[in-house]
C-alpha positions as a printed Julia matrix, in Angstrom:
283×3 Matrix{Float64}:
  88.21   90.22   80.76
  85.8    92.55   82.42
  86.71   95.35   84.62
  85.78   93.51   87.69
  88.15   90.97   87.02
  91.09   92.92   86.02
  90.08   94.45   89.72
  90.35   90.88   91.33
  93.85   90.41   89.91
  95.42   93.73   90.86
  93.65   92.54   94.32
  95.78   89.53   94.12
  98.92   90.93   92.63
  98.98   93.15   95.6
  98.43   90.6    98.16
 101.01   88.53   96.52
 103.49   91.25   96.8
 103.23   91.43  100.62
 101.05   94.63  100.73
  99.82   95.42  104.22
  96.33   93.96  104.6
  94.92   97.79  105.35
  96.43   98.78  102.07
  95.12   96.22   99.92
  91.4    97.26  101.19
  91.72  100.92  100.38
  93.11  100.05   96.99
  90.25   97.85   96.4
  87.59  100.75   97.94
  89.66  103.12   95.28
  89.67  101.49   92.53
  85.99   99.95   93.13
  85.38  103.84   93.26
  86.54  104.47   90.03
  85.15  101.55   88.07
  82.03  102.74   89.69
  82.25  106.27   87.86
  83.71  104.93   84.37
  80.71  102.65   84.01
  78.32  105.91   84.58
  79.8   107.55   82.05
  79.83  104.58   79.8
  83.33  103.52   80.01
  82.16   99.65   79.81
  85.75   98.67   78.77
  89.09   99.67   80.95
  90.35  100.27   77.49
  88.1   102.94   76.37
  89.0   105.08   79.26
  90.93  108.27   78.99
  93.34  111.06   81.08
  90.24  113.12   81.14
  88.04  110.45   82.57
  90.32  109.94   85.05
  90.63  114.17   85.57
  87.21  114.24   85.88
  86.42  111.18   88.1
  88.84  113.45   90.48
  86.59  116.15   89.84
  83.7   114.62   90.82
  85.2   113.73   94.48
  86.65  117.13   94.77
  82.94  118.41   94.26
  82.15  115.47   97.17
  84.42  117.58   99.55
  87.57  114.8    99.27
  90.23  116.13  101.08
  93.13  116.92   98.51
  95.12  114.6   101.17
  92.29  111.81  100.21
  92.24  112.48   96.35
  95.88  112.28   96.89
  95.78  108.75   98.05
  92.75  107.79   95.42
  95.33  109.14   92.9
  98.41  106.48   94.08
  95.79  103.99   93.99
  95.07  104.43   90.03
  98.85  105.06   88.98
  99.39  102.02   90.57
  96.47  100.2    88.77
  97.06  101.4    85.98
 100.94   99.94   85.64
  99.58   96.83   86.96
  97.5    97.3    83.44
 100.36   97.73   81.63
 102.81   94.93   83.06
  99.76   92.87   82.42
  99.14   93.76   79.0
  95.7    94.95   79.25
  96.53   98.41   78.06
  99.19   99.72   76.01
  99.06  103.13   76.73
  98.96  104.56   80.97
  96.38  107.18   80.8
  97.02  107.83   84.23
 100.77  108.56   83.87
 100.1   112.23   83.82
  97.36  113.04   86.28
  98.39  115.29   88.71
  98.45  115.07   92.23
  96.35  118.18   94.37
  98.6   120.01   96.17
  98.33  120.03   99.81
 100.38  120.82  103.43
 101.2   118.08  105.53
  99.31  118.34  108.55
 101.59  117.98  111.86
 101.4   114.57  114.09
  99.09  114.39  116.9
 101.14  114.79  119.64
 100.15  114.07  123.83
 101.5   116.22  125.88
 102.95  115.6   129.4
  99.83  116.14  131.12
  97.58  114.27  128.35
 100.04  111.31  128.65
  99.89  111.08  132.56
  95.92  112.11  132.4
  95.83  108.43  129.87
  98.1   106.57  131.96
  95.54  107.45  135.45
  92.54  106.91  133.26
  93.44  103.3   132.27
  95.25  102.29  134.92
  92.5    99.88  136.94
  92.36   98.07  133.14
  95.72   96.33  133.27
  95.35   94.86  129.97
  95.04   97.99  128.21
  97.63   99.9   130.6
  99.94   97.78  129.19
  98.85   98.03  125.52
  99.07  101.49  126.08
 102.82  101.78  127.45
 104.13   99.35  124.36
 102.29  101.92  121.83
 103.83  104.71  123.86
 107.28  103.34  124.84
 107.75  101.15  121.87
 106.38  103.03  119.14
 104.47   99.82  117.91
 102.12   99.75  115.25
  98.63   99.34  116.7
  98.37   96.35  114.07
 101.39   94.55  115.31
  99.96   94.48  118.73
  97.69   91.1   118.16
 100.46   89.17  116.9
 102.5    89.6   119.69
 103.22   85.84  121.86
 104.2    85.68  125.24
 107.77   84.3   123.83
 107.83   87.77  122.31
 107.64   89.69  125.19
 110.97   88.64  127.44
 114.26   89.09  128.29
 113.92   92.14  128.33
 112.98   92.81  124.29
 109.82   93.29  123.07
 110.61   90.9   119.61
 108.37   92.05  117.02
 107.75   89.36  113.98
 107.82   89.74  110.46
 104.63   91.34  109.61
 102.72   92.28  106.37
 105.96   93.16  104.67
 107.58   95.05  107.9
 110.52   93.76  108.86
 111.12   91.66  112.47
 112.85   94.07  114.51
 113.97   93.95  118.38
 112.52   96.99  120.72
 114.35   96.75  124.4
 112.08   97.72  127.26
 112.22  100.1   129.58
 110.98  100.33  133.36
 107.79  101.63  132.2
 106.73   98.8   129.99
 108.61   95.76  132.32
 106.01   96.98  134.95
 103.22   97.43  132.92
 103.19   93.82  130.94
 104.04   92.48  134.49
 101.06   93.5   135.88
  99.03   92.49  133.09
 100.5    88.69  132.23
 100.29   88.47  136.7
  96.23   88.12  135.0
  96.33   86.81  132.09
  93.79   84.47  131.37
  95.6    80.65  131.73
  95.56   79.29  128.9
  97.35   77.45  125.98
  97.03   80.07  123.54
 100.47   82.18  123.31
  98.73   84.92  122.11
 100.08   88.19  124.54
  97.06   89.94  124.46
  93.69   88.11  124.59
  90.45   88.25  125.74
  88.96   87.03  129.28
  87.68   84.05  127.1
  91.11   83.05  125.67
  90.42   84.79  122.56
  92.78   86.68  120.27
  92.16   90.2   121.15
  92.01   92.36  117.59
  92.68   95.14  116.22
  89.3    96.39  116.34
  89.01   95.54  120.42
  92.13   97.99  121.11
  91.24  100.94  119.24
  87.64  101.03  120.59
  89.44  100.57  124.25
  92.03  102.9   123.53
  89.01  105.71  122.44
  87.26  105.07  125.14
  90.03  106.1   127.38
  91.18  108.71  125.47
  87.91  109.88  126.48
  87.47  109.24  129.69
  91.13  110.82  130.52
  89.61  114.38  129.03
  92.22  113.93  125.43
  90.58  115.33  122.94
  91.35  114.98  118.9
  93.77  111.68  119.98
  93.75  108.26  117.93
  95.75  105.45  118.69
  98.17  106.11  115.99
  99.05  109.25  117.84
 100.92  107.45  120.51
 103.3   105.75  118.01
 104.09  109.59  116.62
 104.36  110.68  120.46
 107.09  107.92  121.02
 109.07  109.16  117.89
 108.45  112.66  118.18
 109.51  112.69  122.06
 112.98  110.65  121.43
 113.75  112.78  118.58
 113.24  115.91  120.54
 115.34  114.7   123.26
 118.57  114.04  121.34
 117.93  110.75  119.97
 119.29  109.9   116.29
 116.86  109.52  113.4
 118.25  106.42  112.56
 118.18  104.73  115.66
 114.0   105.89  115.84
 114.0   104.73  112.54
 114.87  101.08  113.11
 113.08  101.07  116.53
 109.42  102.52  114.96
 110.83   99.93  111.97
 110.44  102.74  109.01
 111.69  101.46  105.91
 113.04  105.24  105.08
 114.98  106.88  107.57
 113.08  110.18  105.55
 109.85  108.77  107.21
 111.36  109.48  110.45
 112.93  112.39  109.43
 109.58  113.99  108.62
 108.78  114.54  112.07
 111.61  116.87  112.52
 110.15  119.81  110.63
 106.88  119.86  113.14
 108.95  119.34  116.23
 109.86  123.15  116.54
 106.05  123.93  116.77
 104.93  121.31  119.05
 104.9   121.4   123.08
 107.57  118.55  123.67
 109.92  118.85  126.55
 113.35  117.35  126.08
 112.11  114.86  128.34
 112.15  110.79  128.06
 108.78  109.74  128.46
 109.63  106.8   131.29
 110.28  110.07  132.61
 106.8   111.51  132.63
């Protein structure tokens, strides 16, 4: 079996396993990567590569100016290849077992501040769709890609009902004042039609991943927030409850972490950030 096609299996062994979609590309783009480099060097067969390939294909990116944070992630990408390998049979012998990861200091969450979170909430306001995208992320602590699967069923009595998705458990999210108001405003709008989609286009349309983030930018910009990406309003929710009081565990089911120690990351960065004890419905 060529290379290629011991790549196509891991591709499917991972998508079998319930990997998130995201993941499954940036294994692919890794390992791709790699491939890439072993057949330059004349590594035709996975077989005839060795630890110091691998060493040096790492090389080669650090030289490229890969972050030791990226090179980091490259590096999870082969280990976990590389078993695949081995439960497979392909190999008998994980060259990659021993490759060490670059060390490197986590880099604190983005977090808004009062100002940058009122300056958003102005800026998008007139756009009622996105106003209310924008409360969930913020209120919620959604993921940005569970926002398109949301249905209207999911969105009442007073729970925002989250489904099972790409290996993340269903979870239940009550809503505040904030958010009530917000997907109000927006579903008082919302384009009649059969789909139970929440959040769609003005032509009935699922509205993507893709769609929000671009919006989201574009606001971010508008509203003067510099150095802001979506993502950074999930870590504002979690960072914001946890400075006011609010148990790990409790943000930990609510942001739906499978590790409370996920959550509990955040603490170490809250002592350096400018976060008053202050609910953000409060704001």
């Amino acid at each position: 079996m060529e290379k290629q096609e011991h790549l196509d299996s891991f591709i499917e062994f991972l998508k079998s396993a319930k990997k998130a979609s995201a993941t499954v590309i940036a294994y692919k783009k890794d390992i791709d990567q790699l491939l890439e480099y072993l057949n330059k060097i004349g590594k035709a067969n996975i077989k005839d590569a060795k630890t110091e390939d691998l060493n040096s294909f790492l090389g080669v990116l650090a030289e490229q100016n890969y972050t030791p944070k990226s090179v980091s992630r490259k590096i999870n990408s082969i280990k976990t290849f590389y078993r695949f390998l081995i439960l497979h049979k392909v190999i008998t012998e994980n060259v990659a077992a021993t490759v060490a990861h670059p060390k490197f200091e986590s880099k604190a969450p983005r977090i808004l501040t009062r100002m940058e979170y009122r300056a958003l909430r102005d800026a998008c306001r007139a756009d009622v769709r996105i106003a209310a995208i924008v409360e969930l992320l913020l209120q919620t602590g959604m993921r940005i890609g569970e926002i398109p699967f949301l249905t209207v069923e999911n969105a009442t009595d007073g729970f925002i009902k989250i489904p099972v998705i790409e290996g993340h458990p269903a979870r239940e999210i009550p809503m505040n004042k904030a958010v009530k108001e917000a997907l109000d405003a927006y579903l008082s709008v919302r384009p009649k039609i059969p789909a139970k989609t929440l959040f769609v286009t003005k032509t009935g349309h699922q509205l993507l991943i893709r769609n929000i983030r671009s919006a989201v930018d574009r606001y971010f910009k508008i509203a003067g927030i510099s150095g802001a990406k979506v993502n950074d309003l999930r870590h504002t929710f979690i960072a914001y409850h946890l400075a006011a009081g609010t148990s790990p565990l409790i943000i930990s089911k609510l942001a739906g972490h499978k590790r409370i120690t996920t959550t509990e990351k955040y603490l170490q960065f809250l002592k350096d950030l400018p976060i008053e004890k202050t609910k953000l419905e409060e704001l």
